[in-house]
C-alpha positions in Angstrom: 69.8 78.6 108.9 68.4 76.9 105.7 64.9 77.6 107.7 65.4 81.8 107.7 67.2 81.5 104.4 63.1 79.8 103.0 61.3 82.4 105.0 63.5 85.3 103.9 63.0 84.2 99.7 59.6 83.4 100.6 59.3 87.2 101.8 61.1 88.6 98.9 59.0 87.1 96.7 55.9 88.1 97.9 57.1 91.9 98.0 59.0 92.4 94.9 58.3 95.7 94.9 60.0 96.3 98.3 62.8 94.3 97.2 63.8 96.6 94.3 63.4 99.6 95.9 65.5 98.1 98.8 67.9 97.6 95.8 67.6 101.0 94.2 68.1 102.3 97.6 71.5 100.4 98.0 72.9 101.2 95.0 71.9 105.2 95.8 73.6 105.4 98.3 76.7 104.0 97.4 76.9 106.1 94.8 75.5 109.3 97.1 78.8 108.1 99.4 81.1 107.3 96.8 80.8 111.0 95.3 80.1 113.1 98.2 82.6 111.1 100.6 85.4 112.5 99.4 85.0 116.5 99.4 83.6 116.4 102.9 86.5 114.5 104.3 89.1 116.9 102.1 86.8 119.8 103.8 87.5 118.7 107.5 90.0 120.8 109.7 93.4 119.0 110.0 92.6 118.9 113.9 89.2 117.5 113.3 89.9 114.6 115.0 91.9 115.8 117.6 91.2 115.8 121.3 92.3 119.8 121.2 90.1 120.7 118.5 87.1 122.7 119.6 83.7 122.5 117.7 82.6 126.4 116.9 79.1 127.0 118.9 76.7 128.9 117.0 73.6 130.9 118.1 70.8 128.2 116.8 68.2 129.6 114.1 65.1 128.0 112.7 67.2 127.4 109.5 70.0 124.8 111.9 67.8 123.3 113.6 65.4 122.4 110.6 68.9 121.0 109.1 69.9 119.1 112.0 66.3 117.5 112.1 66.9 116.7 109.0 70.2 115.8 108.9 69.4 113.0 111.8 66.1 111.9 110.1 69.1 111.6 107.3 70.7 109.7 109.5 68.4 107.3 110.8 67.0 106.5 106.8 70.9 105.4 106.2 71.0 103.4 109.4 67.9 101.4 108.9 69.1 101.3 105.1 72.7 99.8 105.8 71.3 97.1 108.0 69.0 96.4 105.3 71.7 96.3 103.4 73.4 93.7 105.1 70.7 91.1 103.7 71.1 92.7 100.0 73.6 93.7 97.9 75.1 96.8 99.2 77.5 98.7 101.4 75.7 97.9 105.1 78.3 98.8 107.0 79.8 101.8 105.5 75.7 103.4 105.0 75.4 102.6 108.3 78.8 104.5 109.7 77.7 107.3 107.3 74.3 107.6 109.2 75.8 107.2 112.3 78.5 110.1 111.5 74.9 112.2 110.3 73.2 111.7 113.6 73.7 113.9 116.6 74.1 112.0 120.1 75.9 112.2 123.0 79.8 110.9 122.6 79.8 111.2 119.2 82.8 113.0 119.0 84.5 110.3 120.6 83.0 107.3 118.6 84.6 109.4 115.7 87.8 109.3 116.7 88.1 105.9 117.3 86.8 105.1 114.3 89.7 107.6 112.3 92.3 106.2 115.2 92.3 102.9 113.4 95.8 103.0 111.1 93.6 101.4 107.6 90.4 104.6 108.3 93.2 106.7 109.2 95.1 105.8 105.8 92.3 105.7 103.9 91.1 109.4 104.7 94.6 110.8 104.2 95.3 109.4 100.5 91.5 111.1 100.3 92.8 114.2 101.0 96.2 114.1 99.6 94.5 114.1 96.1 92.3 116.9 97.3 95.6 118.6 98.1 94.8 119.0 101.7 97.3 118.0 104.8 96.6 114.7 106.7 94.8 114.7 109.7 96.5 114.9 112.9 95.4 113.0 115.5 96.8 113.1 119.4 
């Protein structure tokens, strides 16, 4: 342990530079998720999260699927950024649920609702949109 602890300061200070825009990208995106968390989840369908609740399907346009390229390149940058984040100061684990919620793969759906099924997530995004004067989400 002490061995990677030396190699890893050894690192940082050879790339400074990196280092600080490691940090700049941390503290970005706690901020990004701290003020744009809240009016997505207050935007979500009650039944979001339910088993019952059918995703609309769209006719796709160039203009979707440039988003969702984009929206999963999104993805990935928070991913790679929140494990990153686990060595520095930052919120790893919650950048890296917010890029896996951004990405689109198979059973995604699923992963979400166990994630919301757990009673503190679950708690957390009702007070979330109680102040945003929505209903809770309803889960089966």
């Amino acid at each position: 342990m002490a061995d990677l602890l030396t190699s890893l300061t050894a690192l940082a200070e050879r790339n400074t530079v990196l280092v600080w825009l490691l940090i700049a990208a941390s503290v970005s995106s706690m901020v990004a998720v701290t003020l744009l968390l809240p009016g997505r989840v207050a935007r979500l369908p009650a039944d979001y999260f339910a088993s019952s609740y059918s995703r609309p399907t769209e006719r796709t346009t160039a203009f979707k699927l440039v988003r969702g390229i984009g929206r999963n390149i999104l993805g990935v940058v928070f991913v790679l950024g929140g494990l990153g984040m686990l060595l520095l100061p930052g919120q790893g684990v919650l950048t890296i649920l917010v890029g896996v919620f951004l990405l689109d793969f198979p059973g995604k759906c699923a992963l979400e609702r166990a994630v919301v099924r757990r009673e503190p997530v679950k708690r957390i995004l009702d007070r979330i949109r109680e102040k945003r004067g929505q209903p809770p989400l309803r889960l089966d």
